[in-house]
N, C-alpha and C positions, 0 to 999 in steps of 0.2 A: 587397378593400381592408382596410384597418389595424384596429384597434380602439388606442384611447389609453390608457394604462394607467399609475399608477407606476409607475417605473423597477425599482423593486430589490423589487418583491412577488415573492413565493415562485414561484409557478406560470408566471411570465416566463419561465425558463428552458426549461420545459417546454414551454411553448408555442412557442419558437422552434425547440427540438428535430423538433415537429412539423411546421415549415415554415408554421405561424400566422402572418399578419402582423401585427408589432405594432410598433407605432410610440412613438416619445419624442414630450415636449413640444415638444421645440425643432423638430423637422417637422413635425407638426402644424401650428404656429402661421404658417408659410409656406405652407401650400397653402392658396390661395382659395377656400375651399370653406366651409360651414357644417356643420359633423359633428353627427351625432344625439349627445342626452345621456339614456343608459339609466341608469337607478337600479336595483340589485338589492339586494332587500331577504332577504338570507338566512338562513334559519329552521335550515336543515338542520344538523346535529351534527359533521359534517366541514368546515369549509365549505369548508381550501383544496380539498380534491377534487372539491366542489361547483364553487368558483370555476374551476377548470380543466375541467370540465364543460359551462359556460356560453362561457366566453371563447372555448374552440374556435370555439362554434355562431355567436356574433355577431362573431367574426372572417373567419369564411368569406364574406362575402356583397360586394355594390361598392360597399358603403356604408362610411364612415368614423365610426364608434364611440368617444365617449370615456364611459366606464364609472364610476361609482362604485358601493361598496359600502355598506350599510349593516344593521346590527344594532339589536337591540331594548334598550332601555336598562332595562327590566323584567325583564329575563331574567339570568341568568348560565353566560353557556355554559363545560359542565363539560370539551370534548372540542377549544376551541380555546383557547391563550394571551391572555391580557388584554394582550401585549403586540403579538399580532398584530392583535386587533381594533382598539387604539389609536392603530397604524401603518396601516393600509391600511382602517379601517370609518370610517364617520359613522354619527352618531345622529339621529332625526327632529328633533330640536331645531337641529342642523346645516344640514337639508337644504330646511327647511319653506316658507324663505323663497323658495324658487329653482322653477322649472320642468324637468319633465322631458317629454321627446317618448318614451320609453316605460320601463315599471316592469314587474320580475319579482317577483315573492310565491312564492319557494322551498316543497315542501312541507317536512314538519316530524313526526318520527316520535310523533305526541301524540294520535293519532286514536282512543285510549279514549277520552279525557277531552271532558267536554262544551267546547262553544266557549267557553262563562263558566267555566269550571274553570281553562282554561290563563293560568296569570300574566301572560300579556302580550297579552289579550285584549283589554283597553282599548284599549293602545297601537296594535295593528293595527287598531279598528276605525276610532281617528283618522286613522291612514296610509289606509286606503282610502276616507273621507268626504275629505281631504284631497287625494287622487289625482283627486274628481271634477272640479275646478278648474283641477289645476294637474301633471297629467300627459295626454299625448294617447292613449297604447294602455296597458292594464295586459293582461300574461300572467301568470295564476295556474297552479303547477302543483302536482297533488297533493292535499295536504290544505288549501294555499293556493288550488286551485280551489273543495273543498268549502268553505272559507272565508268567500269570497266570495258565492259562492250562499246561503248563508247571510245574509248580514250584507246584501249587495244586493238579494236577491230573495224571501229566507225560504224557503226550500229546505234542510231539515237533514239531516245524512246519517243512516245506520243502520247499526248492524253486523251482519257478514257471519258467517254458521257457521263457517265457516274463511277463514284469510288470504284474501287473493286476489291470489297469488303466484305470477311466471312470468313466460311469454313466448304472449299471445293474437291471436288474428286478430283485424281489424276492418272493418267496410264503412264506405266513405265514402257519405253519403245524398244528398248535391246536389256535384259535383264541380267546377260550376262558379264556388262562392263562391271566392274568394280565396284563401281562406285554405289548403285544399283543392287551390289549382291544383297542378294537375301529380300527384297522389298517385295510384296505383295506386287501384284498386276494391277492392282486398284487401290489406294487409297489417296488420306485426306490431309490438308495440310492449308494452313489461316495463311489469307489474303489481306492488306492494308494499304491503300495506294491506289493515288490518282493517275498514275500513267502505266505504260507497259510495253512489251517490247515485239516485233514483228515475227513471229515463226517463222515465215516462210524466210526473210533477210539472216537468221540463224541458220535454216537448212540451207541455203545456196551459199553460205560463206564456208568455204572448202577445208578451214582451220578448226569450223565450231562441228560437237555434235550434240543435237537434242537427247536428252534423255528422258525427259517426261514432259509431258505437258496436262493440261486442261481444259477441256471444251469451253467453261467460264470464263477463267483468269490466264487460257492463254500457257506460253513457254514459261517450264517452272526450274528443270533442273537440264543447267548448259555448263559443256566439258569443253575445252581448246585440247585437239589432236594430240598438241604434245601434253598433256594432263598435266599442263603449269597451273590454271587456271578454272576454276571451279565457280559457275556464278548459279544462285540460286534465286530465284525473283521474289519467293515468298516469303513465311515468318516461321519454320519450323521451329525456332529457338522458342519462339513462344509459349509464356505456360497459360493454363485452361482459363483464365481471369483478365490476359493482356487486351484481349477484342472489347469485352466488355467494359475496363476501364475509358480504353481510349473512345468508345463510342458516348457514355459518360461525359467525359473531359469534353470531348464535341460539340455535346448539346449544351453543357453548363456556357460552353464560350459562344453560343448562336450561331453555332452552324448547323446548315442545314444537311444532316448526314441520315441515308435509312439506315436503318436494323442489320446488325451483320448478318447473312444469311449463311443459312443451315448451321447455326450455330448456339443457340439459347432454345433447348428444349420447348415444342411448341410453340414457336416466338415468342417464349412468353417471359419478360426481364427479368420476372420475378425468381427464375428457376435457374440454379445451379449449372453453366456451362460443361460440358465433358469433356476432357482431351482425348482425342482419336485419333492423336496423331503420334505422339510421345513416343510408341515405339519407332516408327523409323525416321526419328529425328535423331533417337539415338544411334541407331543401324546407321547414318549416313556420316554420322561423325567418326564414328567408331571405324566404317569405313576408309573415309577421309585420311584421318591418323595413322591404319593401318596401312593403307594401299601408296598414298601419295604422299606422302610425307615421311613415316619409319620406315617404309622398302626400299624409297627413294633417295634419303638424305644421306650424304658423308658421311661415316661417322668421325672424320677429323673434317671439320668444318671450319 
């Protein structure tokens, strides 16, 4: 089914390219139906690559999708146009007064910096006290899940000796939650990030539960009791080219970053990356949408 989008946003085009369904206002407004309203809240520094990232994932599923974007009014992003965000973003001052049936918390490449260092820490901590009212699922991913563990639960992260960067195994530990259904016992899914978060402070806090983790990269997929709150530590959204770009971009700026592992066919940069993940990136969306968000939301909101 569709997702709802502006007409003439940038990554429209692209999405149809891929055979994404995306629908105009004027059908929408003729099918009897009541469509989810996801608010995405993104942090990330590319966003339209971000934004075509996401729209794939919550366009694929039989649910009907209408999307808005929105940015932080504390921030000023150095890597997207002021005239793109002013065309296609809202600001929480826009969005405050309305309800949404589920919310994404992009991560955000800032994971030096303490949570009170980063400028628009105030502002997110309002959007996520503000989400407990008046959104029905939040998915955190990233530094947006360290975030939230954070600010929710008091869970802070730590940094890591080296990146933790690549493509790692992971087990699912109860298969039967939800969220989880359908996934393999073992698979794979890209890491990007200097810090990370304590397993064992996730298993003894009585509100979270672990649902996969990683021998490498550590707690990957973390559920709150009450299924408000959905935090992911990794990049599922990621497509098969994001690792390698930003490993790239790394080296061109003189940092000193290794080789994302298990990820470039016999380490070798020359060769074509594979995604091994894509199917249950989609499985967890699709979940997502289905389980915590369409089962769970009013439909008079």
């Amino acid at each position: 089914m569709p997702i709802n989008i502006v007409e003439n946003l940038p990554v429209r085009k692209k999405l149809s390219e891929e055979k994404i369904f995306v629908m105009d206002e004027n059908r929408a407004v003729t099918q009897d139906i009541r469509p989810l309203n996801v608010l995405i809240l993104n942090l990330m520094p590319e966003k339209q690559r971000t934004e075509l990232q996401l729209l794939r994932l919550l366009g694929n599923t039989p649910l009907q999708v209408n999307v808005t974007f929105m940015h932080m009014e504390t921030h000023d992003s150095k890597n997207t146009s002021k005239s793109h965000l002013d065309t296609f973003y809202e600001l929480f001052k826009d969005v405050k007064g309305k309800r949404y049936d589920g919310l994404i918390i992009t991560g955000a490449p800032i994971e030096h910096l303490k949570f009170k260092e980063v400028n628009y820490w105030q502002e997110l901590q309002e959007v996520m006290e503000w989400s407990k009212e008046h959104v029905t699922s939040v998915l955190h991913i990233c530094w947006g899940a360290q975030a939230a563990l954070y600010h929710h639960y008091g869970i802070d992260k730590f940094e890591l000796p080296t990146k933790c960067f690549g493509v790692f195994q992971h087990v699912v530990t109860d298969s039967t939650v939800k969220l989880t259904r359908g996934f393999n016992d073992v698979f794979t899914a890209p890491h990007s990030r200097y810090t990370s978060v304590s397993s064992s402070e996730v298993e003894n806090d009585s509100r979270l539960t672990l649902l996969s983790h990683s021998e490498d990269a550590g707690a990957f997929i973390i559920i709150s009791k009450d299924e408000r709150h959905i935090m992911i530590t990794g990049h599922l959204e990621y497509d098969a080219l994001t690792l390698s770009d930003e490993y790239t971009r790394d080296l061109q700026k003189g940092i000193e970053v290794s080789m994302p592992v298990n990820y470039f066919p016999h380490n070798d940069v020359s060769q074509q990356p594979i995604n091994t993940w894509r199917s249950h990136t989609h499985l967890l969306f699709s979940n997502w949408l289905n389980y915590y968000v369409y089962q769970q939301t009013p439909y008079e909101w």
